[in-house]
C-alpha positions as CSV (number, residue, x, y, z in Angstrom):
1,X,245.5,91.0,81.8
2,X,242.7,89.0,80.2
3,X,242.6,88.6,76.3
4,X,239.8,90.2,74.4
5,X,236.4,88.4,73.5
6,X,235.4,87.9,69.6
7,X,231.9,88.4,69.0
8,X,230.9,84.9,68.9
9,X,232.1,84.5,72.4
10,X,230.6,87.6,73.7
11,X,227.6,86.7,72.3
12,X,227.6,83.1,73.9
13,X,228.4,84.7,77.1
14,X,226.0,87.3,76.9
15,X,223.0,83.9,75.9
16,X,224.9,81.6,78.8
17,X,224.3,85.1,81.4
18,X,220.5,85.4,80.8
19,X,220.0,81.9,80.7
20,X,221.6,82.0,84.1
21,X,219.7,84.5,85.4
22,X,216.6,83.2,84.5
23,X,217.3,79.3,85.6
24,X,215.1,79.5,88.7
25,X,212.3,81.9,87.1
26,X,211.7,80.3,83.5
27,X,210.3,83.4,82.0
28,X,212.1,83.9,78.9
29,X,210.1,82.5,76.1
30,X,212.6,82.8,73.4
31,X,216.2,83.7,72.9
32,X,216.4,85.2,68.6
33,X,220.5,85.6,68.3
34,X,221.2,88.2,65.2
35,X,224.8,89.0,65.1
36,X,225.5,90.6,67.9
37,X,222.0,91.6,68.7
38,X,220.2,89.4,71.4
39,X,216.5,89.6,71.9
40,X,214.7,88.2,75.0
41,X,211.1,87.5,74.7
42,X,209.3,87.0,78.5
43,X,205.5,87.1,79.1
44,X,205.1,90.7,79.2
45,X,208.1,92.0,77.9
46,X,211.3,92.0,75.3
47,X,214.9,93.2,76.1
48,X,217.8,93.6,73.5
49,X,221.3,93.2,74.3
50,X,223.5,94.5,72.0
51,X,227.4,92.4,72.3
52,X,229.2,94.9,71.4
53,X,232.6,94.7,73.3
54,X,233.6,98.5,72.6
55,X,231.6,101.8,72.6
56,X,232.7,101.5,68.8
57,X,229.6,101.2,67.1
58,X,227.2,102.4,69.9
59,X,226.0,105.0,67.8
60,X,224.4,102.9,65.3
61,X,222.4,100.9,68.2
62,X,221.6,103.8,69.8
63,X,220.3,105.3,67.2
64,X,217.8,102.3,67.1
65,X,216.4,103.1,70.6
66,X,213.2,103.5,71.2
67,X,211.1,103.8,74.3
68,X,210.1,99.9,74.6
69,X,211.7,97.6,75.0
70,X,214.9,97.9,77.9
71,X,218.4,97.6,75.9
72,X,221.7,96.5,77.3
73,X,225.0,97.6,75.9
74,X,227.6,94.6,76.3
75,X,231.2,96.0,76.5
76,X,234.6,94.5,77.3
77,X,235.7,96.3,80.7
78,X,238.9,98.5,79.3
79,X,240.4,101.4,79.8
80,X,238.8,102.8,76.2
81,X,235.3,101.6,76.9
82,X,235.4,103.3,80.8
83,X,236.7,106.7,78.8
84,X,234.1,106.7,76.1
85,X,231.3,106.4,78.9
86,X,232.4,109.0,80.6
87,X,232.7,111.3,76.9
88,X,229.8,110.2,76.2
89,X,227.9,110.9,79.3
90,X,225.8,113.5,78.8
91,X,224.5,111.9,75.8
92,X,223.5,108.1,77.2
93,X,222.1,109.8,80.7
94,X,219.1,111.0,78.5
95,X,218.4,107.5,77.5
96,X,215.7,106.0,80.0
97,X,215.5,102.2,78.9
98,X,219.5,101.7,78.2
99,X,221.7,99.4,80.9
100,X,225.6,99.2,80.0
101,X,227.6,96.5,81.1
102,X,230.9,95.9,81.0
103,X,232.4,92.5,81.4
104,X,235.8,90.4,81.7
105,X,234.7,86.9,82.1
106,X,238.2,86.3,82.9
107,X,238.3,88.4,86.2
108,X,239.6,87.1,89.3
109,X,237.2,89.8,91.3
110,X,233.9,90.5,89.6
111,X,233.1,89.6,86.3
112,X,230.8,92.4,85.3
113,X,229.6,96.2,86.4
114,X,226.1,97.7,85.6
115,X,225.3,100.8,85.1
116,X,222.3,102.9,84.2
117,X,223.2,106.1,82.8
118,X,219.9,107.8,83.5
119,X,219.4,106.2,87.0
120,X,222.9,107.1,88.1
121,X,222.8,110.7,86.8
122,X,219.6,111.2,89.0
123,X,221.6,109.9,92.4
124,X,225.4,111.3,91.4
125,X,226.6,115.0,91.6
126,X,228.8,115.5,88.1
127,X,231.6,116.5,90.2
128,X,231.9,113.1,91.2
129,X,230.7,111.0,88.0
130,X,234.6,110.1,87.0
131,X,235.5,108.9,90.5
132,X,232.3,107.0,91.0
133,X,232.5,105.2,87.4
134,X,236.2,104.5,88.1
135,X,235.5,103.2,91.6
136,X,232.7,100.4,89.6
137,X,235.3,99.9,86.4
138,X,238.2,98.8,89.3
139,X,235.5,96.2,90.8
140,X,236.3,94.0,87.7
141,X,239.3,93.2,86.1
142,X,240.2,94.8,83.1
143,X,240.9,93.6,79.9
């Protein structure tokens, strides 16, 4: 099993995963580090990632949601973080503009699963919600 992340390393490998994603399109205009708050600035747009590593805390950024720009909770991919989503389903499915991922740079298989609560919610049948999220959670290795 792969050793947690501390903050400053989340947040460097939340910065190094935008940066990477946006090597070929050069749209971010600027990349404003606060903590463990990350704020993209593109064209036309701003995105926040918050580097959290647990669902500890969440509340507090998601009480800071508001309906522009898209935010992206960064957790560690554990056995606690997969349990808390699923607790706190109901709750993060009403959130339109939220993306979670959660990452284990360390993985052999993946390194990261996406998922957007209210997206998913709209294509899954509850019944099924656990299996599905546990299906995603195994695609990475966990921490």
């Amino acid at each position: 099993m792969a050793k947690a992340l501390s903050e400053k390393e989340l947040v460097e490998w939340v910065v190094n995963y935008v940066k990477s994603r946006d090597a070929f399109v050069k749209r971010i205009v600027n990349i404003d580090v606060n903590s463990a708050t990350i704020t993209l600035t593109y064209p036309d747009k701003r995105q926040v990632y918050f580097a959290l590593g647990s669902f500890q805390g969440s509340d507090r950024c998601l009480a800071c949601i508001k309906p522009e720009p898209d935010y992206v909770l960064v957790v560690l991919n554990t056995e606690q973080n997969l349990e808390a989503l699923i607790k706190s389903w109901d709750t993060l499915c009403k959130v339109k503009n939220l993306t979670i991922m959660f990452i284990n740079p360390d993985s052999e298989i993946d390194e990261k699963w996406v998922v957007k609560p209210y997206v998913h919610n709209q294509v899954t049948e509850k019944a099924s919600l656990k299996t599905g999220l546990r299906s995603m959670f195994e695609t990475v290795s966990p921490i």
